[in-house]
N, C-alpha and C positions, 0 to 999 in steps of 0.2 A: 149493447150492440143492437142493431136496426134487424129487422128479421131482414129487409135487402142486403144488409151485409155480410148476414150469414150464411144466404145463397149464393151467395157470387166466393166464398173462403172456399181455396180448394180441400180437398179432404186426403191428399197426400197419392191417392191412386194411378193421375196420371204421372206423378214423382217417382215413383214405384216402376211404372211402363218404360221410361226414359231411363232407369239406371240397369237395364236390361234383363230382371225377375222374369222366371220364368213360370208357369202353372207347373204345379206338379200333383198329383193324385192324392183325394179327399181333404181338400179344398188347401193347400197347399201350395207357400211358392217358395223359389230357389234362386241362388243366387252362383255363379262359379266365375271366379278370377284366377288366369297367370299371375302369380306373384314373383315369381322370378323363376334362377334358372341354379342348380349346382352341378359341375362337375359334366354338364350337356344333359342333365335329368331335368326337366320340368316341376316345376312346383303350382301346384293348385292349390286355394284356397277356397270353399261353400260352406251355403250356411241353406239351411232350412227355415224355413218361417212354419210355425205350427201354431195359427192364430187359435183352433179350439181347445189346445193341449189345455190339462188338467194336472198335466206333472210341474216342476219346479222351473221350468222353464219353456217360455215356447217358438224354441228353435233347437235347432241340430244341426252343429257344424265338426269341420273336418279340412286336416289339409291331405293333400296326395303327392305323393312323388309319383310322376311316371318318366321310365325308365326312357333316353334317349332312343325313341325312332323313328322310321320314315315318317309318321302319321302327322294330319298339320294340326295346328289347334283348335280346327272348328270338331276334328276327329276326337284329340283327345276330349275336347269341353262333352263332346256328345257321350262319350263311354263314362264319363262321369256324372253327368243325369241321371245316366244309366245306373248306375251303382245307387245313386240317393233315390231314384224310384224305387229299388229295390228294398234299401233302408227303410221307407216307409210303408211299401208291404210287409217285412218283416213284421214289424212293431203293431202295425194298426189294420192290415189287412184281416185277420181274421176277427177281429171286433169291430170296426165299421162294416164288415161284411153281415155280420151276423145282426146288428144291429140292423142294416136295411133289409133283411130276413123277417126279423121282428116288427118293422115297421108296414113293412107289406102285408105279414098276415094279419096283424092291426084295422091294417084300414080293409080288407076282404071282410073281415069279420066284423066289422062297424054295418059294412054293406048290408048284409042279412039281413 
């Protein structure tokens, strides 16, 4: 392959933009679908992308029932964000936190 043809080969990112991933915290993106509906409960389906994971996989996903209410689907999509930011504070927040702890007194101390 031509090196001009490997600059003009997309790299999937803007494929990514258009299927409507969202960013989500340390370096993180998300995805959340209506999959359907039971009994007037809403059915969510996401997934996490966890491109630097070191575990067995790198993503995390989940489905949600939320319970028939007023709220419209841009409501529910957003309190389910909500919850997978939280999911990834849980798990990664205090070691990429600490870790950029580490890297900042790193580089202060290079400084010297």
């Amino acid at each position: 392959m031509a090196e001009s043809d490997a600059a003009n080969m997309p790299d999937g990112r803007d494929l990514l933009r258009t299927m409507g991933w969202e960013p989500l915290p340390f370096s993180c993106l998300g995805l959340v679908r209506r999959t359907g509906d039971v009994k007037g409960n809403n059915i969510w389906s996401w997934i996490i992308l966890v491109p630097w994971s070191s575990e067995g996989k790198p993503w995390i996903d989940g489905t949600e029932i939320v319970p028939a209410t007023t709220k419209t689907e841009d409501d529910e999509r957003a309190d389910i964000f909500t919850k997978m930011r939280g999911i990834l504070d849980d798990r990664y927040g205090e070691t990429v936190g600490n870790r950029a702890v580490d890297d900042f007194l790193s580089e202060i101390l290079d400084d010297v």
